[in-house]
C-alpha positions in Angstrom: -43.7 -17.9 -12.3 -46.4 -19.1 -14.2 -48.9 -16.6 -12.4 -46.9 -13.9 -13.0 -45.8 -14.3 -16.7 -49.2 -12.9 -18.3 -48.8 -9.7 -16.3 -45.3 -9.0 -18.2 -45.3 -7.5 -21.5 -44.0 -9.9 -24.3 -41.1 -7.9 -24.6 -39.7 -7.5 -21.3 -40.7 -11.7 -20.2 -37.1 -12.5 -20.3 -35.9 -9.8 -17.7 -39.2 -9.8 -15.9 -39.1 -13.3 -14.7 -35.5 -13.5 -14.0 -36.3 -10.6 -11.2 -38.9 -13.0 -10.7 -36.9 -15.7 -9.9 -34.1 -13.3 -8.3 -36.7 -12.6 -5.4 -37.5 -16.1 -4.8 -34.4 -17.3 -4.7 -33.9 -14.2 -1.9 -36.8 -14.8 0.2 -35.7 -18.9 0.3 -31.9 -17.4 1.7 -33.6 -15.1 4.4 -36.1 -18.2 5.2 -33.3 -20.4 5.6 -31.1 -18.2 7.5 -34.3 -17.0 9.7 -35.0 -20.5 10.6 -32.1 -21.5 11.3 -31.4 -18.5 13.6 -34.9 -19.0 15.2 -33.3 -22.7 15.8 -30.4 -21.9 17.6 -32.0 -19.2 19.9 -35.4 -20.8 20.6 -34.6 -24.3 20.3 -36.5 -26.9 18.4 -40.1 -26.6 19.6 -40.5 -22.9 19.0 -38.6 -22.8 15.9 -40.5 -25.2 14.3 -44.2 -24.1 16.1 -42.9 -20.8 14.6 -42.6 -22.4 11.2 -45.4 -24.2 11.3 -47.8 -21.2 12.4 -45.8 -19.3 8.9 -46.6 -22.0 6.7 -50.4 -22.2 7.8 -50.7 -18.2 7.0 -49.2 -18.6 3.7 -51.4 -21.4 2.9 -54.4 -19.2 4.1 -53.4 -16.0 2.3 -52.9 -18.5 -1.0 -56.3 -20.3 -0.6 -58.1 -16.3 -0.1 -55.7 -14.1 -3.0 -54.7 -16.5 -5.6 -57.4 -17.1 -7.9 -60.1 -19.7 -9.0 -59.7 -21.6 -12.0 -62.2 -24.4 -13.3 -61.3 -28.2 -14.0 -61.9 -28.7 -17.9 -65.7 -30.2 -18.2 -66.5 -29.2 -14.8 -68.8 -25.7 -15.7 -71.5 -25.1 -13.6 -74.6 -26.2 -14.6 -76.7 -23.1 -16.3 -79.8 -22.1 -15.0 -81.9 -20.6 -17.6 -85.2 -21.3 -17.0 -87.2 -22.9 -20.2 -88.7 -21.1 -22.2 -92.7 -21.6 -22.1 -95.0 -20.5 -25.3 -97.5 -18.4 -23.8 -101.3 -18.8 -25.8 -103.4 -16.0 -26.9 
């Protein structure tokens, strides 16, 4: 939620995060319900190589669109080369 909260206007925040929240909540029920489906037909090794192999794209897809933030008093170095005083 905290990702998405500076890409709702001030005045809709309320509404937008509790769609927000609404959606996660939906996509935990059909996880749930998927797994435990994929649990009763598969067995336990596949259902849970399935879940694993899910968990690993997510991660993946997290690493590559979420973005990059800095630790505080961590900048990178600058690399501005000195200024030299040229002679005439």
């Amino acid at each position: 939620m905290a990702l998405a909260a500076p890409f709702v206007p001030s005045e809709r925040r309320a509404g937008g995060m509790a769609v927000l929240q609404t959606g996660q909540a939906l996509a935990r029920l059909v996880a749930a319900a998927g797994f435990g489906a994929a649990w009763t037909l598969w067995g336990v090794g596949p259902a849970l190589t399935c879940a694993v192999a899910a968990l690993a794209v997510a991660i993946a897809s997290a690493a590559v669109l979420l973005p990059r933030t800095e630790k505080p008093g961590t900048e990178a170095p600058r690399t501005e080369k000195p200024r030299t005083e040229r002679s005439s």
